[in-house]
MARMI-739711 format. One record per residue (C-alpha): residue number from 1; residue in three letters; chain; x, y, z. Coordinates in steps of 0.1 Angstrom, whole numbers, plus 5000, padded with zeros to 4 digits. Example, Ala and Ser with C-alpha at 12.3 -4.5 7.8 and 13.67 -1.06 7.14 Angstrom:
R  num  residuo  cadena    xx    yy    zz
R    1      ALA       A  5123  4955  5078
R    2      SER       A  5137  4989  5071
//
This chain:
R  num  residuo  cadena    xx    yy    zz
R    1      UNK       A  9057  7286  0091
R    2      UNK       A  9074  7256  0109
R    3      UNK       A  9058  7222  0104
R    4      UNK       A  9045  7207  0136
R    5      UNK       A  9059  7172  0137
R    6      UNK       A  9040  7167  0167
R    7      UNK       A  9019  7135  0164
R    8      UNK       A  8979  7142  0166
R    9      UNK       A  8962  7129  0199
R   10      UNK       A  8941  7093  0189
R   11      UNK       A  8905  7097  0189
R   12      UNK       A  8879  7082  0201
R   13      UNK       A  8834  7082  0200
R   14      UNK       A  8838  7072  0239
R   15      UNK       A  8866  7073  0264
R   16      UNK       A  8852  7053  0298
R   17      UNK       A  8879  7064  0326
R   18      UNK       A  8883  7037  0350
R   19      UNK       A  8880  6995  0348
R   20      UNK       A  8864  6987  0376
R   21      UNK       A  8823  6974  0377
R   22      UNK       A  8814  7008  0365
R   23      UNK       A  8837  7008  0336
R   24      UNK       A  8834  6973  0325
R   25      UNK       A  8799  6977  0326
R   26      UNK       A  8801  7001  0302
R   27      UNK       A  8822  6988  0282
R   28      UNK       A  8805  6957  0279
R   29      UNK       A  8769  6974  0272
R   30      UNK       A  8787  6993  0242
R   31      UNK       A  8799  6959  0232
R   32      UNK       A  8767  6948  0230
R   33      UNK       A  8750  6973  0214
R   34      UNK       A  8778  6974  0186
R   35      UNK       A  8799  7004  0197
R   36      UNK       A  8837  7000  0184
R   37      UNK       A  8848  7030  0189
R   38      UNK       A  8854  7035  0222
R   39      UNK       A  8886  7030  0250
R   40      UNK       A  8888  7020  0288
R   41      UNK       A  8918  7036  0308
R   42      UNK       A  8932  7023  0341
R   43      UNK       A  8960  7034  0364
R   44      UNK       A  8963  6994  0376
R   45      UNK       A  8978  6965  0357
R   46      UNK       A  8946  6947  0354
R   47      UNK       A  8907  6956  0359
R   48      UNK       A  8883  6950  0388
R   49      UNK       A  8886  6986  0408
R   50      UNK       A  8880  6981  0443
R   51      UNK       A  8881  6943  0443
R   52      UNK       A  8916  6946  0428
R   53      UNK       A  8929  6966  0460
R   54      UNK       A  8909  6955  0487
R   55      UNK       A  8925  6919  0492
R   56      UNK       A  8928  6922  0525
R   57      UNK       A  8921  6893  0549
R   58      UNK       A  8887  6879  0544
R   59      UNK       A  8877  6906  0522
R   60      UNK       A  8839  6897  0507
R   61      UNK       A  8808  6915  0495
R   62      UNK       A  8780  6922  0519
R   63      UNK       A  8756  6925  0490
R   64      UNK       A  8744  6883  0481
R   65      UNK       A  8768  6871  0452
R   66      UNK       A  8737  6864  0427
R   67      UNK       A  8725  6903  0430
R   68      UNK       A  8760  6913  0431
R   69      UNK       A  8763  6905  0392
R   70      UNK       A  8751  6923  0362
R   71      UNK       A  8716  6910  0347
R   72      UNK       A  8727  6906  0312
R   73      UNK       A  8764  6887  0328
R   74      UNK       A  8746  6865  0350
R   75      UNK       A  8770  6841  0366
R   76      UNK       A  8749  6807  0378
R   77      UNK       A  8783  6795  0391
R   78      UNK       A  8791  6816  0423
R   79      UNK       A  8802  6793  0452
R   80      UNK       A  8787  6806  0482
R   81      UNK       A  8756  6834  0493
R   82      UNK       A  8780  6859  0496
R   83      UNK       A  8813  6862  0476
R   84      UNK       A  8847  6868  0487
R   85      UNK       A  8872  6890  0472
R   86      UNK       A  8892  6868  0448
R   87      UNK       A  8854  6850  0430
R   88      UNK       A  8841  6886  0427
R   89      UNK       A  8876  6900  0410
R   90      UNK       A  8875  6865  0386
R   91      UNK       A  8841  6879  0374
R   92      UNK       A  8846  6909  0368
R   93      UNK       A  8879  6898  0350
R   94      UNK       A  8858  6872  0327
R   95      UNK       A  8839  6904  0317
R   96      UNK       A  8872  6911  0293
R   97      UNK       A  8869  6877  0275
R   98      UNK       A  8834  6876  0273
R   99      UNK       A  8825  6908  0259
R  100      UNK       A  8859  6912  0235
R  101      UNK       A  8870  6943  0253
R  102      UNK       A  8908  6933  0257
R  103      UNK       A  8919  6954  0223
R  104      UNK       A  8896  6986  0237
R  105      UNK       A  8918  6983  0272
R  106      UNK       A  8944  7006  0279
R  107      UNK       A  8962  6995  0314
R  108      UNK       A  8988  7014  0333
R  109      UNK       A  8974  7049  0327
R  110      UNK       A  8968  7071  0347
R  111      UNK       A  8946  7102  0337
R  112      UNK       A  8956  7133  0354
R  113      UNK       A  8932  7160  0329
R  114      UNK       A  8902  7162  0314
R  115      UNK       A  8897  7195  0294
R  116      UNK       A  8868  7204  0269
R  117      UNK       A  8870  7220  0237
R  118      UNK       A  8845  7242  0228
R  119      UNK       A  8859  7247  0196
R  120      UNK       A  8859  7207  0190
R  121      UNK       A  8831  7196  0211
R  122      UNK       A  8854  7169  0222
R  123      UNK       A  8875  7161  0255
R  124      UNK       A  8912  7164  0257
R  125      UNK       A  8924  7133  0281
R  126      UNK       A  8962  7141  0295
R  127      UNK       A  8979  7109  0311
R  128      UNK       A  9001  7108  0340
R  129      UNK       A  9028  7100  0311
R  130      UNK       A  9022  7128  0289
R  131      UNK       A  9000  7112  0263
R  132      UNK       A  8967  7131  0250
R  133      UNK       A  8939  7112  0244
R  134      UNK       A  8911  7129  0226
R  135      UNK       A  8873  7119  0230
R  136      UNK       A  8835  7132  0222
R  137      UNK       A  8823  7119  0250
R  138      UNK       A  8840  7109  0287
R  139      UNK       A  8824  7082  0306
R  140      UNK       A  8838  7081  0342
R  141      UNK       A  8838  7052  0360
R  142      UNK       A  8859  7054  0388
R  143      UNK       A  8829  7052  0415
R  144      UNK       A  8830  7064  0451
R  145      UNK       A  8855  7039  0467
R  146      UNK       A  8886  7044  0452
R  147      UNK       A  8913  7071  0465
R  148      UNK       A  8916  7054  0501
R  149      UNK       A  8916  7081  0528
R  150      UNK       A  8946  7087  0556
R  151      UNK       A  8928  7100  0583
R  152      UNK       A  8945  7139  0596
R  153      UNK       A  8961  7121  0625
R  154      UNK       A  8995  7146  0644
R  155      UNK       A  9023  7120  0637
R  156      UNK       A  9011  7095  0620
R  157      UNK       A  9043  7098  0593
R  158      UNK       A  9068  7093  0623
R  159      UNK       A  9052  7064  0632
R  160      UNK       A  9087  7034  0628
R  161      UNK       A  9065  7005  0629
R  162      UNK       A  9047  6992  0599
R  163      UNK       A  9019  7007  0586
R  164      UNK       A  8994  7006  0556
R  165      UNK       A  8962  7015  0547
R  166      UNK       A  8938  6982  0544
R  167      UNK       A  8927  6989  0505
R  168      UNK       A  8968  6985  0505
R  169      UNK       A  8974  6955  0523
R  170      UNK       A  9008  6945  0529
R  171      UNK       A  9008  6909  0528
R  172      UNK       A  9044  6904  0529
R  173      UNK       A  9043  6916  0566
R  174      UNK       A  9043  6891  0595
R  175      UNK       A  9016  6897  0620
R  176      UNK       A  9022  6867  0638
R  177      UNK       A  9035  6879  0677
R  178      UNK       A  9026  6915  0674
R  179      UNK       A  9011  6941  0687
R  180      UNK       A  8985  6954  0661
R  181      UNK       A  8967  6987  0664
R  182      UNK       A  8936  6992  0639
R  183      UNK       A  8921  7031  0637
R  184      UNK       A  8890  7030  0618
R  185      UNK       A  8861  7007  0624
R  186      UNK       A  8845  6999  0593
R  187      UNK       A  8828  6977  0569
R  188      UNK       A  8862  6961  0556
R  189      UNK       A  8881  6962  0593
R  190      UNK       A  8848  6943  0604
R  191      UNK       A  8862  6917  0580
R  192      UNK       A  8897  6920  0582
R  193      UNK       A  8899  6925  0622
R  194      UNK       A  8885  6885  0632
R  195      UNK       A  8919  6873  0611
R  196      UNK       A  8941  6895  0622
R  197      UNK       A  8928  6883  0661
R  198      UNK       A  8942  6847  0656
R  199      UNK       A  8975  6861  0650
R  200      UNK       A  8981  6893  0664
R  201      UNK       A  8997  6885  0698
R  202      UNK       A  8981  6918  0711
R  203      UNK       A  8951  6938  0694
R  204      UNK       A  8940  6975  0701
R  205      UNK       A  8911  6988  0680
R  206      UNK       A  8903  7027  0681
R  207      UNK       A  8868  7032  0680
R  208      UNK       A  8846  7066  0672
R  209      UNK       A  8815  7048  0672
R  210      UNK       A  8799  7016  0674
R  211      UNK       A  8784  6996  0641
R  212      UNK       A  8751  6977  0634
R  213      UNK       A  8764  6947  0627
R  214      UNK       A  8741  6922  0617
R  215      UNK       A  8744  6883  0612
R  216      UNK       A  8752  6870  0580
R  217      UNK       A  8734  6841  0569
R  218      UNK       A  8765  6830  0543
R  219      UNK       A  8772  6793  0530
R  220      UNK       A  8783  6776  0502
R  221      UNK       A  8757  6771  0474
R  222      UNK       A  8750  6730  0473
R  223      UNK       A  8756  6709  0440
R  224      UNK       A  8721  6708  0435
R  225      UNK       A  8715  6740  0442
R  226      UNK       A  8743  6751  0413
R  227      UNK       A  8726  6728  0391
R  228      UNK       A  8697  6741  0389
R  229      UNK       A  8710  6777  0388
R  230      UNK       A  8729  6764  0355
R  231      UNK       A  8705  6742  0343
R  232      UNK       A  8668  6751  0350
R  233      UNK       A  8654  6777  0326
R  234      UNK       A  8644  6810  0351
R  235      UNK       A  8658  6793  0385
R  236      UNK       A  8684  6815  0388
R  237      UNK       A  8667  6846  0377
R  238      UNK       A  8639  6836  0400
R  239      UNK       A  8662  6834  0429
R  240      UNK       A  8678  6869  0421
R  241      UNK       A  8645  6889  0419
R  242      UNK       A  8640  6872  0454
R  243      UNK       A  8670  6884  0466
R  244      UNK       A  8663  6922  0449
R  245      UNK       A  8630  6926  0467
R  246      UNK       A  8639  6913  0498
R  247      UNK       A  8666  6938  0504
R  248      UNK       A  8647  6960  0482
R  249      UNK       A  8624  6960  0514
R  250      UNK       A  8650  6973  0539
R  251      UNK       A  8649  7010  0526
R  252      UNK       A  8619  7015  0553
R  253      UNK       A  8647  7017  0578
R  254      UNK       A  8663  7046  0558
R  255      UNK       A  8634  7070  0565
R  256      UNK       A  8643  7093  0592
R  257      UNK       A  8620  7084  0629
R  258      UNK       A  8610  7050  0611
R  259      UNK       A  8592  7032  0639
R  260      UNK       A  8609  6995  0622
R  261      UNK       A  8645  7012  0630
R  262      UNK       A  8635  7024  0662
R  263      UNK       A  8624  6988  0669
R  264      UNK       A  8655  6970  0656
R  265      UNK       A  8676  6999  0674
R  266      UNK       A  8657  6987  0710
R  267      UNK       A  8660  6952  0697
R  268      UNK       A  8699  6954  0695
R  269      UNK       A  8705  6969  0723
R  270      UNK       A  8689  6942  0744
R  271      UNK       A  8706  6914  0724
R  272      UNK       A  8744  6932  0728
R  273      UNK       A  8737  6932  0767
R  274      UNK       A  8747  6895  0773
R  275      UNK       A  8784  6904  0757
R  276      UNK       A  8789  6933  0786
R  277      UNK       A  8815  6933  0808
R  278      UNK       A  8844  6953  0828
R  279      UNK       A  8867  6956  0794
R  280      UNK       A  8835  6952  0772
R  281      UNK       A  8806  6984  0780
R  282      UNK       A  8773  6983  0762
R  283      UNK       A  8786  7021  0747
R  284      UNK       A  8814  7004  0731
R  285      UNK       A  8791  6977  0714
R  286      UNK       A  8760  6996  0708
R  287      UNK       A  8752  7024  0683
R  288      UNK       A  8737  7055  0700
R  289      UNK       A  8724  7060  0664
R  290      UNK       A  8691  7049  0643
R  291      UNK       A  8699  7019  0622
R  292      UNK       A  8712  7030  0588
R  293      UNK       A  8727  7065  0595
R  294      UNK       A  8760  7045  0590
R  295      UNK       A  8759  7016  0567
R  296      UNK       A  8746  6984  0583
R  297      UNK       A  8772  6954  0585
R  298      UNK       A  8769  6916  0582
R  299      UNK       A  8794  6894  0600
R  300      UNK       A  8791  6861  0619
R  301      UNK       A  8826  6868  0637
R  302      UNK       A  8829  6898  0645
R  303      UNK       A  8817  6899  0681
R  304      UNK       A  8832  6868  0684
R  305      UNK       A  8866  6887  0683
R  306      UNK       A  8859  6916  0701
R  307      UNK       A  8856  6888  0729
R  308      UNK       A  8893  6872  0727
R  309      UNK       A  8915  6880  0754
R  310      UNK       A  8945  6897  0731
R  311      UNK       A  8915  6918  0713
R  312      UNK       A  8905  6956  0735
R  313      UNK       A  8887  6980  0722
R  314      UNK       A  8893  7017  0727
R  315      UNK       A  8864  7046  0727
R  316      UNK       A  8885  7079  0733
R  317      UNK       A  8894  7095  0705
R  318      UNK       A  8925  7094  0688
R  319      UNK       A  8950  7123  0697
R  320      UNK       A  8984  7117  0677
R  321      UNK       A  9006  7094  0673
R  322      UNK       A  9045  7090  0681
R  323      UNK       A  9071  7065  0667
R  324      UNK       A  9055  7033  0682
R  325      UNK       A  9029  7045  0704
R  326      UNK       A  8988  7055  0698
R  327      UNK       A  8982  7081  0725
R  328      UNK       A  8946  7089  0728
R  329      UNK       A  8927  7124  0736
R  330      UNK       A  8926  7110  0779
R  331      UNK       A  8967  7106  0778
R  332      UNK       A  8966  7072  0777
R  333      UNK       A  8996  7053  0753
R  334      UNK       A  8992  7027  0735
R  335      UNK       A  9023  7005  0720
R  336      UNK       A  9020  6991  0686
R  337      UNK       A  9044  6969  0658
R  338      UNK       A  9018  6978  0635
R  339      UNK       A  8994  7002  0628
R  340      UNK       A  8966  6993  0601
R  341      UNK       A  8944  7023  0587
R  342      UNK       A  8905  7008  0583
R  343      UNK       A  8899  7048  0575
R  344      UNK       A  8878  7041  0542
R  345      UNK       A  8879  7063  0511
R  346      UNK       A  8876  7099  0502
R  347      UNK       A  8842  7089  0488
R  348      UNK       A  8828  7125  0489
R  349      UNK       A  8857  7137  0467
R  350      UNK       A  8846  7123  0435
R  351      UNK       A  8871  7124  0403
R  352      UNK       A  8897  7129  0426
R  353      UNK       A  8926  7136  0419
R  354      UNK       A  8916  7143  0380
R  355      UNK       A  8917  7177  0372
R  356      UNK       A  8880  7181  0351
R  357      UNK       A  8878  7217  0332
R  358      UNK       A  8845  7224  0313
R  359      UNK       A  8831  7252  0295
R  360      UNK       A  8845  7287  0297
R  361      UNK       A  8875  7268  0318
R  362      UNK       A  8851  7257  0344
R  363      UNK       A  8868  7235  0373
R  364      UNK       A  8847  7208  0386
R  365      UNK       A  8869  7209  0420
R  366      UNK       A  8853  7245  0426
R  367      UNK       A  8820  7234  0413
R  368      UNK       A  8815  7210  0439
R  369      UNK       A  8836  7229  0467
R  370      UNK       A  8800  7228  0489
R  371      UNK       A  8798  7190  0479
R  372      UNK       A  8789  7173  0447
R  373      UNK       A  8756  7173  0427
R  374      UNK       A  8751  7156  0395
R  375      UNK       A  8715  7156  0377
R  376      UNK       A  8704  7120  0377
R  377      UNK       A  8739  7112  0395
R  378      UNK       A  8750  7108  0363
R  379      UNK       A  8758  7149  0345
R  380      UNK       A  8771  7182  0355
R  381      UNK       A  8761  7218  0338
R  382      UNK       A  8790  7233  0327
R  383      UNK       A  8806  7195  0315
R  384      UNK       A  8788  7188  0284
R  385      UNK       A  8791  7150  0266
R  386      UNK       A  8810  7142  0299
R  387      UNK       A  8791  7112  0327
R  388      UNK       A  8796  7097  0358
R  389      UNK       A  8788  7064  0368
R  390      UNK       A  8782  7057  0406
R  391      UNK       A  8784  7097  0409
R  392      UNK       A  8768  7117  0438
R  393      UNK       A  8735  7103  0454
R  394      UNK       A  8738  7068  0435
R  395      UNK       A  8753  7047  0465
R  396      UNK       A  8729  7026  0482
R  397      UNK       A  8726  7017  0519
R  398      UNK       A  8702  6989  0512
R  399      UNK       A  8706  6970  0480
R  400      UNK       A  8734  6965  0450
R  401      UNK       A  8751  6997  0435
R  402      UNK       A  8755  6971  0402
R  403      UNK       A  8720  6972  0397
R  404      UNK       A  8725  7012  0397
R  405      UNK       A  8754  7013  0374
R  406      UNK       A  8731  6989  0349
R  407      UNK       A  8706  7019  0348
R  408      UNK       A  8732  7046  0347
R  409      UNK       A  8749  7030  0319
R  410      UNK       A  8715  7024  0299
R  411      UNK       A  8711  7063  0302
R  412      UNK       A  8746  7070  0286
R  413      UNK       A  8735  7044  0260
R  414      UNK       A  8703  7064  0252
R  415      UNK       A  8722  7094  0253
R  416      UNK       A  8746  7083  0227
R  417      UNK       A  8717  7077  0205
R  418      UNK       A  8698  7107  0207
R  419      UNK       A  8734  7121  0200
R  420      UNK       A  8736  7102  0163
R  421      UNK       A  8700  7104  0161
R  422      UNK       A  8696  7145  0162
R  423      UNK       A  8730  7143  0143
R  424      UNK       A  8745  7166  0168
R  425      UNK       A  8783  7172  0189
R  426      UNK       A  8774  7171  0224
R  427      UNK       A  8749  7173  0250
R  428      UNK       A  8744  7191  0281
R  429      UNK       A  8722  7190  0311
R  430      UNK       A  8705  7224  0313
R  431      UNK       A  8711  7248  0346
R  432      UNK       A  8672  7243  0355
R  433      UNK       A  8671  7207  0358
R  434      UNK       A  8702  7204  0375
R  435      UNK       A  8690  7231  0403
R  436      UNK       A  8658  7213  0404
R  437      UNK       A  8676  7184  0408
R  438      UNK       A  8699  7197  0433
R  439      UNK       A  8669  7212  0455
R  440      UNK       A  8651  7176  0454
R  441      UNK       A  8685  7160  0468
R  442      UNK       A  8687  7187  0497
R  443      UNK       A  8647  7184  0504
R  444      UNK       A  8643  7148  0504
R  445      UNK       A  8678  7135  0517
R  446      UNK       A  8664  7154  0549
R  447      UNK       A  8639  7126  0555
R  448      UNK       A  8662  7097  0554
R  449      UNK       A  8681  7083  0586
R  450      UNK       A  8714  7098  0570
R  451      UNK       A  8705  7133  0581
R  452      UNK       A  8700  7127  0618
R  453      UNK       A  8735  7134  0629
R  454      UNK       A  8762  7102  0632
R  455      UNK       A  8791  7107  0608
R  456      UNK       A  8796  7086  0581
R  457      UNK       A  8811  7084  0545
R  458      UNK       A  8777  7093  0529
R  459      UNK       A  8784  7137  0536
R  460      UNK       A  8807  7161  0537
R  461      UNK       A  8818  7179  0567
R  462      UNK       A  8794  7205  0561
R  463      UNK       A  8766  7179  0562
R  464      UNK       A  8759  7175  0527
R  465      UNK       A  8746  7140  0516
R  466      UNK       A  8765  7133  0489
R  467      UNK       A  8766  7098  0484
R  468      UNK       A  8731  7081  0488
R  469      UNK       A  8701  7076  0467
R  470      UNK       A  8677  7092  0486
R  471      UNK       A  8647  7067  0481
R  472      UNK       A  8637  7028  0465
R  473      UNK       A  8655  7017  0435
R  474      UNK       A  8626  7009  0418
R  475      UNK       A  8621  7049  0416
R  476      UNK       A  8655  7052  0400
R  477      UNK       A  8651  7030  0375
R  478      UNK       A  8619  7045  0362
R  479      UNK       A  8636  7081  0359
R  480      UNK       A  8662  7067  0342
R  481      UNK       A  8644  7047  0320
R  482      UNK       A  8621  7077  0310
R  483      UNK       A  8647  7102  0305
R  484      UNK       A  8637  7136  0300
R  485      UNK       A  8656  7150  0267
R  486      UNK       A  8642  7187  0273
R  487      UNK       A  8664  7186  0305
R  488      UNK       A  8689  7189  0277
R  489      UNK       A  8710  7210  0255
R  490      UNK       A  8722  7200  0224
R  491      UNK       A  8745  7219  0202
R  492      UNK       A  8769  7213  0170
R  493      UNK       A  8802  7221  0172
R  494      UNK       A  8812  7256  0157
R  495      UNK       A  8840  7241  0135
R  496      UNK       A  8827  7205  0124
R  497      UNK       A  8853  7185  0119
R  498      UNK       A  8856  7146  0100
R  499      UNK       A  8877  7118  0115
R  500      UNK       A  8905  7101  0091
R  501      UNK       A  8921  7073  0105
R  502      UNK       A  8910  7080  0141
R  503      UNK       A  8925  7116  0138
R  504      UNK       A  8902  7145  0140
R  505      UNK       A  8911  7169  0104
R  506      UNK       A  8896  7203  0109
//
């Protein structure tokens, strides 16, 4: 028989996919809790996730900087309320030094696969480059906000101006003089467009529905007040548990018929009135929606610029586009140098474009074709010793998904010791608790603003909510601090094998 020179895939106790807050949190948790043997893989040159694409003008967090940190990497130095884009990237950068994790990074990889062994009880991890990676237990971490998605607009490759998506900023590219067109009216165009207003010559914004877009009370912090974050024993924690209950309070306008969001919705209307005028209608300001079916916004400057002479906004729908022209579903033409796509992500297509295979060749694609469901957002039956951080109905409309990844991650950590503890291969949610699972997702998401008909990122086409937590995150944390190990299954593997040198040996 022919030798096989070929050289055995590395393996690993833990392979976290993705370096963004998800993954570093892991990473850093396993660091702590003396895990070695583990490996963080990222398609970019450096780690941060979203806050390493999205550097587009003003780009900031509309969660307050203090919450918008992990409890056990507090940092008593942010500068102001709410951070911008380059303070919350140095952060989570800092995470790499602080927790030792540069030697467990692995940058510039792309994963394609993920493909169990039965045989093994391990995953097989295919790179965009060929290389196998092989792993007991897959952590992903590559969130809901990462694939950025280019809307299905007729023309929109002919287009011969310049054009780029905002999570791909092109800041080589003069806007100074032009005549800018923006599709997509978001959370990050409602930062990006007041920039792009001072120097866009001309500015056209195509609108499919109005935002709640609430002031945002941001400053810098004072020297005194960093002092005593840094200084004073239980300031800054103090300060952060205020923060966490306040917003904490605001799910009672995610409940569907709340009279407090029919209040603020009346309330809104009334203030947007005084903006009206001939190029300015109340239908192109207000919401026709309850607050919090689409995710509420903060901004100090945004209406600000939707009053500027060069700025118009457009209500009828987008029909196609040509080589320099928006033309909208009424006929009318709109001229553009540049056209800049503030069209989000594909947040209900998670693990996108990995191609995850489970048990008995299992595809996770067809799995979720009717949307995605994940007991405790965090498993899937069918994918054993394989979780997902910030997975299906773990996004939050009210308070900071970092405080959900902290609880997500603790629940991997538990699950890695009941692993060693019961001395066994893998673990797998069983079919009951994810159905039961599944049907208190469906039930209860159907009581929660999200259901009562705007679209938005949080459901599929078909209607599914996909994204959010359906109720306080004081309830998550409990369930996942409590976890139920007879939701489980957990097996050896049918040919055990030992680890020399970080090589499986059957």
């Amino acid at each position: 028989m022919a030798h096989d020179s070929r050289q055995q895939p590395q393996h690993f106790r833990v392979v976290v996919v993705g370096a963004g807050a998800a993954g570093l949190c892991m990473a850093a948790r396993m660091a702590q809790e003396g895990i070695r043997d583990f490996l963080v893989l990222d398609k970019s040159d450096g780690v941060g996730g979203t806050w390493r694409d999205n550097t587009y003008p003003d780009s900031a967090c509309d969660v307050p900087s203090h919450l918008y940190s992990f409890s056990f990497a507090p940092n008593p130095g942010w500068s102001r309320k709410w951070a911008k884009q380059p303070e919350i990237l140095s952060y989570f950068e800092s995470m790499v030094d602080r927790f030792s994790l540069t030697h467990h990074l692995r940058l510039n990889t792309e994963v394609s696969s993920l493909t169990w062994s039965e045989d093994r009880s391990s995953w097989s991890i295919l790179t965009t480059s060929g290389d196998e990676i092989e792993a007991q237990v897959v952590v992903n971490g590559l969130g809901q906000l990462s694939v950025p998605n280019i809307p299905d607009i007729g023309g929109l490759s002919g287009f011969t101006g310049e054009m780029f998506h905002s999570a791909r900023w092109n800041h080589d590219h003069d806007l100074r003089g032009e005549r800018v067109a923006v599709i997509g009216i978001g959370a990050s165009a409602i930062q990006f467009v007041p920039p792009v207003a001072e120097q866009a010559e001309q500015l056209t914004l195509f609108q499919r529905s109005a935002n709640y877009v609430g002031p945002k009370a941001d400053r810098e912090f004072k020297d005194w007040e960093l002092t005593a974050f840094a200084r004073i024993p239980g300031v800054r924690e103090a300060y952060r548990q205020w923060t966490y209950w306040r917003l904490e309070a605001r799910f009672a306008v995610m409940r569907r018929g709340s009279a407090i969001g029919k209040y603020y919705q009346k309330k809104f209307r009334k203030e947007l009135e005084v903006l009206v005028d001939e190029d300015l209608p109340l239908d192109a300001l207000a919401p026709d929606y309850q607050p919090g079916c689409k995710r509420i916004l903060l901004s100090n400057d945004w209406y600000p610029a939707l009053k500027r002479p060069n700025v118009s906004v457009v209500t009828d729908p987008v029909d196609h586009v040509d080589a320099n022209h928006i033309v909208t579903a009424d006929g009318s033409r709109f001229e553009a140098d540049t056209l800049i796509l503030g069209t989000g992500f594909k947040s209900t297509d998670f693990l996108t474009p990995m191609v995850v295979t489970g048990r008995d060749g299992a595809d996770l694609n067809k799995v979720w074709a009717d949307g995605a469901v994940a007991y405790m957002s965090l498993a899937v039956t069918g994918f054993p010793n394989m979780f997902l951080l910030y997975g299906p109905n773990s996004n939050l409309g009210h308070n900071s998904i970092l405080f959900m990844i902290e609880q997500q991650v603790g629940y991997v950590l538990a699950a890695l010791e009941q692993l060693a503890e019961r001395e066994c291969d893998s673990l797998e949610v069983s079919e009951s608790a994810m159905r039961r699972w599944d049907e208190e997702m469906v039930r209860r998401s159907a009581d929660t603003v999200w259901a009562t008909g705007c679209d938005s990122w949080y459901k599929t086409d078909s209607g599914r909510i996909t994204n959010n937590w359906i109720g306080h995150t004081t309830e998550y944390r409990k369930r996942l601090n409590n976890p139920r190990w007879s939701d489980w299954n957990f097996s050896r593997a049918r040919a055990p094998h030992r680890i020399e040198d970080g090589v499986p040996v059957a």
